[in-house]
C-alpha positions, 0 to 999 in steps of 0.5 A, a space after each residue: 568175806 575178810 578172813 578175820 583169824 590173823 588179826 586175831 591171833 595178832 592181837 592175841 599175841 601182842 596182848 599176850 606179849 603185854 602180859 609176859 612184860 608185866 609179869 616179868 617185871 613183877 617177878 623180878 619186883 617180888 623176888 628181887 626187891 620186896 622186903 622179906 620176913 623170913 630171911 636169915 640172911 646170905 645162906 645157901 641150901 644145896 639139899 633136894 628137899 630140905 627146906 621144903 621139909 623143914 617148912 612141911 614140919 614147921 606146922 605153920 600152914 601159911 609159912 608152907 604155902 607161900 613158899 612153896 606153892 608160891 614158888 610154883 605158882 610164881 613160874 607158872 605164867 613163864 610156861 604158859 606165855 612164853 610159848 604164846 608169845 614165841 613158837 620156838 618155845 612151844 617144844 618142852 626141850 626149849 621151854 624147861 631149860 629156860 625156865 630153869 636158867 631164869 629160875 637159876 639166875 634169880 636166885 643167884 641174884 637173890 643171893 648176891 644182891 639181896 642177901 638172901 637165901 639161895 636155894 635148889 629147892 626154889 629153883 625145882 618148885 620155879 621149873 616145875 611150876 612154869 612146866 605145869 604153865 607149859 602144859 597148861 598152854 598145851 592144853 588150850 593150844 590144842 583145844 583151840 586148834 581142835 575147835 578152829 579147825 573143826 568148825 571153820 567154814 572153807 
């Protein structure tokens, strides 16, 4: 009997890879390109928290969940499809520095070409959301592992 995984696992991987491209280019539409409502123009905020604390105490539920668990929800597919995609990346150490740097280059892009805010507290909801994709691929990486080696037949 043909041993059907390896294609399999090709496909997935190209599927996978399709799906990184696609949300790469989204990412770089949305956060460089899209019009933005609450801009007040070129500006840097360089204090842990502050933003988030000041839409927190904004009261405008909406205002608080686009941008900050947009913000984390944004990089959650980066930790989930890069270590997919590329076995070098399946180790946190390799992962997390990533995440960071793109994180880091987009706002710095942001500030300088679309005029807009550049923000540590961006970059710490960005790490953190594609380190809960990273954890999240753990998860299915291992439960898949788990279940292909318990039940395939020798």
């Amino acid at each position: 009997m043909i041993d059907m995984m390896p294609l399999l696992r090709k496909r997935l991987k190209r599927f996978c890879a399709g799906l990184f491209w696609t949300y790469f280019f989204t990412l770089l539409y949305v956060t460089l390109f899209t019009y933005n409502y609450y801009v007040y123009g070129k500006s840097v905020n360089l204090v842990f928290f502050d933003s988030i604390k000041l839409m927190f105490e904004s009261g405008d539920p909406w205002l608080f969940a686009k941008n900050v668990l947009g913000n984390v929800v944004l990089f959650f597919p980066l930790g989930f499809l890069l270590p997919t995609i590329y076995k070098p990346l399946r180790a946190f150490r390799t992962c997390l520095p990533l995440a960071f740097s793109t994180s880091l280059i987009i706002e710095i892009c942001q500030y300088e070409f679309a005029e807009r805010i550049f923000d540590v507290d961006d970059i710490f909801l960005n790490t953190l959301g594609a380190v809960f994709g990273w954890l999240t691929f753990k998860i299915v990486h291992h439960a898949y592992t788990f279940v292909l080696y318990k039940y395939r037949k020798y």
